[in-house]
C-alpha positions in Angstrom: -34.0 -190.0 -115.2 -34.8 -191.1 -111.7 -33.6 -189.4 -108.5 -33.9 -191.3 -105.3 -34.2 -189.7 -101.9 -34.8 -193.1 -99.9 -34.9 -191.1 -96.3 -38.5 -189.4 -97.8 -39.2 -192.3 -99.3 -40.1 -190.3 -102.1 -38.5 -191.1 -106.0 -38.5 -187.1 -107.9 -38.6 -187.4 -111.9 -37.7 -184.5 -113.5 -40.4 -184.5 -115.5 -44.3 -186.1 -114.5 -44.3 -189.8 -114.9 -46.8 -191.1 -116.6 -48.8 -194.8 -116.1 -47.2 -196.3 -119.0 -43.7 -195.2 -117.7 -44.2 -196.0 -114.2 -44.6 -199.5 -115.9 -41.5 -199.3 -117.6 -39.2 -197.9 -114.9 -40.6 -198.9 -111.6 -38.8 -201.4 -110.0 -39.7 -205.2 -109.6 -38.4 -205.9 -105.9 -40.0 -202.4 -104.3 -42.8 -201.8 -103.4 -44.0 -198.5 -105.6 -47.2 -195.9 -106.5 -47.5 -193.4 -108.7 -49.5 -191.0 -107.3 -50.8 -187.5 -109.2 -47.5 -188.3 -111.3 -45.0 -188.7 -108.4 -43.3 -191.9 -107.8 -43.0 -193.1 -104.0 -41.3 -196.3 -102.7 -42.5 -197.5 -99.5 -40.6 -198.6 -96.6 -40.9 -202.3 -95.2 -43.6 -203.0 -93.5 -43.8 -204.2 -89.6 -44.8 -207.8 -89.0 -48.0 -206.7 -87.3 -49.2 -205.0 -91.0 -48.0 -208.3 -92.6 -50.0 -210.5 -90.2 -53.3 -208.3 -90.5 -52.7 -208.1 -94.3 -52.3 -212.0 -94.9 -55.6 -213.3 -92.7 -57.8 -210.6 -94.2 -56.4 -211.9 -98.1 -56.9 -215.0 -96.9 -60.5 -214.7 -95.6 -61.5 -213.1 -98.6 -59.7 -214.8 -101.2 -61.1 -218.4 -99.8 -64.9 -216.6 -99.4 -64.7 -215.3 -103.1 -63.4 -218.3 -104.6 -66.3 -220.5 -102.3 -68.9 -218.6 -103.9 -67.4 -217.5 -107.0 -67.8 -214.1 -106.6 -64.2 -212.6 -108.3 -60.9 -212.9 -108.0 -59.0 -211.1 -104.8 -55.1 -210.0 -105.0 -52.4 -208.8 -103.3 -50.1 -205.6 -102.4 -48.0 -206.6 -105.4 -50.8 -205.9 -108.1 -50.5 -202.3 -110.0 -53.9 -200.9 -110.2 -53.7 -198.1 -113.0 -56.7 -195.5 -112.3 -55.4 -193.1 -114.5 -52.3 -191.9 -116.2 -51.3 -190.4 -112.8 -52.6 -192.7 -110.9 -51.1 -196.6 -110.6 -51.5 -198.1 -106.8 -50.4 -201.3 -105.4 -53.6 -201.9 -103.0 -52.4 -204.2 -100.1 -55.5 -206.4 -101.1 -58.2 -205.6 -103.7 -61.0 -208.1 -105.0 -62.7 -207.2 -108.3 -66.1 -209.1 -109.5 -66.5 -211.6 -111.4 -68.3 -209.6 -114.2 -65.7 -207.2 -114.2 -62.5 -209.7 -114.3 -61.5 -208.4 -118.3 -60.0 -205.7 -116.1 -57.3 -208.1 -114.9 -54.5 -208.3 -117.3 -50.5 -209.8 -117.0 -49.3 -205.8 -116.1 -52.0 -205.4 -113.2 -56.0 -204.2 -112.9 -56.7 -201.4 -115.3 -59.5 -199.8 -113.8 -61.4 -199.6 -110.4 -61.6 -202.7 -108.6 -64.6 -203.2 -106.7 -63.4 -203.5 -102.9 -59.6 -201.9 -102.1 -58.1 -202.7 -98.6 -55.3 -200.4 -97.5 -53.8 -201.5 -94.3 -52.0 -198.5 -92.8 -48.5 -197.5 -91.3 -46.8 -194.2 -90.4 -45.0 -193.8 -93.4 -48.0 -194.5 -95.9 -51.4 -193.4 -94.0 -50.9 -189.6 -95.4 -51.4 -190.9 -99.0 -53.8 -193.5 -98.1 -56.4 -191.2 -96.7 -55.8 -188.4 -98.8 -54.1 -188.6 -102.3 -55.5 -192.1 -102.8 -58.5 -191.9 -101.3 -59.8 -189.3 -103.5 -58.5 -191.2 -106.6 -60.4 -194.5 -105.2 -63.3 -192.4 -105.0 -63.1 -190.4 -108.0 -62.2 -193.4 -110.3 -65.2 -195.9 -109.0 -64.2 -197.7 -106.5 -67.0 -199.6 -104.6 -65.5 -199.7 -101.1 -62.5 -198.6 -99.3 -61.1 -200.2 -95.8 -58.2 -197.8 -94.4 -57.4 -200.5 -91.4 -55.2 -199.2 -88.8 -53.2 -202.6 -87.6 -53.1 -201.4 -84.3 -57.1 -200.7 -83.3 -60.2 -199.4 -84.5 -59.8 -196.2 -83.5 -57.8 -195.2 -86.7 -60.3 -197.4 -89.0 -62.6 -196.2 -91.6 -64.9 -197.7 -94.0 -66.3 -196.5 -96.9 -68.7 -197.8 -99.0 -70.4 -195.9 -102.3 -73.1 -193.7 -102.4 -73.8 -192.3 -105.9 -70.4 -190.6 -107.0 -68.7 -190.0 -103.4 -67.6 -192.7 -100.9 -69.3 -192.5 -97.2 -68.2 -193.5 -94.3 -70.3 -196.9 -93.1 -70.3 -197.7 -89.2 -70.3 -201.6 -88.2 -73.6 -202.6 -86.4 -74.4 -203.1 -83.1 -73.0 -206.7 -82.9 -69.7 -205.7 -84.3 -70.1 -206.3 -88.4 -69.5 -204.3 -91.3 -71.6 -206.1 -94.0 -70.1 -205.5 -97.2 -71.3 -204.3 -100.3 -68.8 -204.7 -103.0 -68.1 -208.7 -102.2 -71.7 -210.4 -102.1 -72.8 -211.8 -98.3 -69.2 -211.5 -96.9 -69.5 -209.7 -93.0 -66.4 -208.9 -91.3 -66.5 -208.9 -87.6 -64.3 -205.9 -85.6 -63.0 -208.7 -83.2 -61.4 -210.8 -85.5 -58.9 -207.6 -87.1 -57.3 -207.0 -83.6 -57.1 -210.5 -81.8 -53.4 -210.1 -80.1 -51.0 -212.8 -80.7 -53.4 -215.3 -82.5 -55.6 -214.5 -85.1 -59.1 -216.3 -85.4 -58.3 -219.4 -87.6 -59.9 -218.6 -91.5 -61.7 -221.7 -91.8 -63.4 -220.4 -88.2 -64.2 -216.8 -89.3 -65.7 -218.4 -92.8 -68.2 -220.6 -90.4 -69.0 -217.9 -88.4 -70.2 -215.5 -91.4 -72.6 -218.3 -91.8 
C-alpha cells in the first residue's frame, strides 16, 4: 500500500520498498526514485531545467553516437544501483563496453557519466542521498548543474573508490573522463535566451 503526501513530494510505504517493487508499483507518467527504500515523486520541472537538460542530451548524445563511444539517455531511464537504490538521472551515458547493462526496464548498474540538473525541490537528494550512492555504486563522473549559474555547480570525477571534485581549466573546460575526448565549455551551460547551436559547440570541441 502506497500513501501519497504530494505537498512533500514524498510517496511513504509502509513497509521499505524494494528495486523490484518500485518497478512494479511506480507510476509510468511521474517522474519517481527510490532512494535508501523511500519512494519520492518529483515536482515539474521549470522551462529553464528543461532547456539546459535537452542541449546538454543533445550535445552528448550526437558526440557519443559520432564517435561511437556508448549510448546516452534520458531523465525517464531507471538506473537500479541497488535494492534501495533506483534513480531516474536527468541524462546518463554508459560506454560502449558496458552497454549489456542496458535492458527494456532501465540500466542495472552504474553508468559511466550521470548528469543531474538541479531544482529546489530535488538538489537535497541530489547532493546528498544520491550522491553517495553514485559514488558508492561506481559511477565514473557526476555533474550536479545548477540551471541558473556556476556558482551552485560541481563536478566530480573518480579517484580510486571516492568521487572528487574537478575544477574546469583556465580557458573555461571541464575535460571529461568518463565520455572519451568530449570538453564542455562553462559558457555554453548559461548562455541567456539562446543556447549555442549543438552542431556549433560539437565544432568547437574540435
Amino acid at each position: 500500500m502506497v500513501l501519497a503526501f504530494p505537498q512533500s513530494g514524498r510517496l511513504e510505504t509502509l513497509e521499505r520498498m524494494t528495486a523490484d517493487e518500485f518497478f512494479l508499483y511506480a507510476p509510468e507518467d511521474q517522474p519517481c526514485e527510490l532512494i535508501d527504500g523511500v519512494l519520492y515523486m518529483s515536482p515539474l520541472p521549470f522551462d529553464t531545467h528543461e532547456r539546459q537538460q535537452g542541449f546538454l542530451f543533445t550535445l552528448l548524445r550526437l558526440y557519443a553516437e559520432a564517435h561511437d563511444l556508448g549510448e546516452v539517455r534520458g531523465s525517464r531511464t531507471a538506473v537500479r544501483l541497488s535494492e534501495a537504490h533506483v534513480f531516474e538521472p536527468d541524462i546518463l551515458f554508459v560506454a560502449r563496453a558496458r552497454e549489456e547493462l542496458i535492458t527494456e526496464r532501465g540500466v542495472m548498474g552504474a553508468p559511466d557519466l550521470v548528469v543531474e540538473i538541479l531544482s529546489a525541490a530535488t538538489a537535497v537528494f541530489d547532493r546528498g542521498d544520491k550522491f553517495r550512492a553514485y559514488e558508492r555504486y561506481g559511477v565514473q563522473e557526476v555533474w550536479l548543474v545548477d540551471p541558473y549559474g556556476p556558482a551552485g555547480t560541481e563536478f566530480y570525477q573518480r579517484q580510486g573508490e571516492f568521487l572528487r571534485p574537478v575544477a574546469v581549466d583556465a580557458a573555461g573546460w571541464l575535460v571529461s573522463t568518463a565520455v572519451a575526448g568530449f570538453r564542455l565549455q562553462m559558457a555554453w551551460l548559461w548562455p541567456g535566451k539562446k543556447f549555442i547551436p549543438v552542431q556549433q559547440a560539437l565544432a568547437a570541441m574540435g
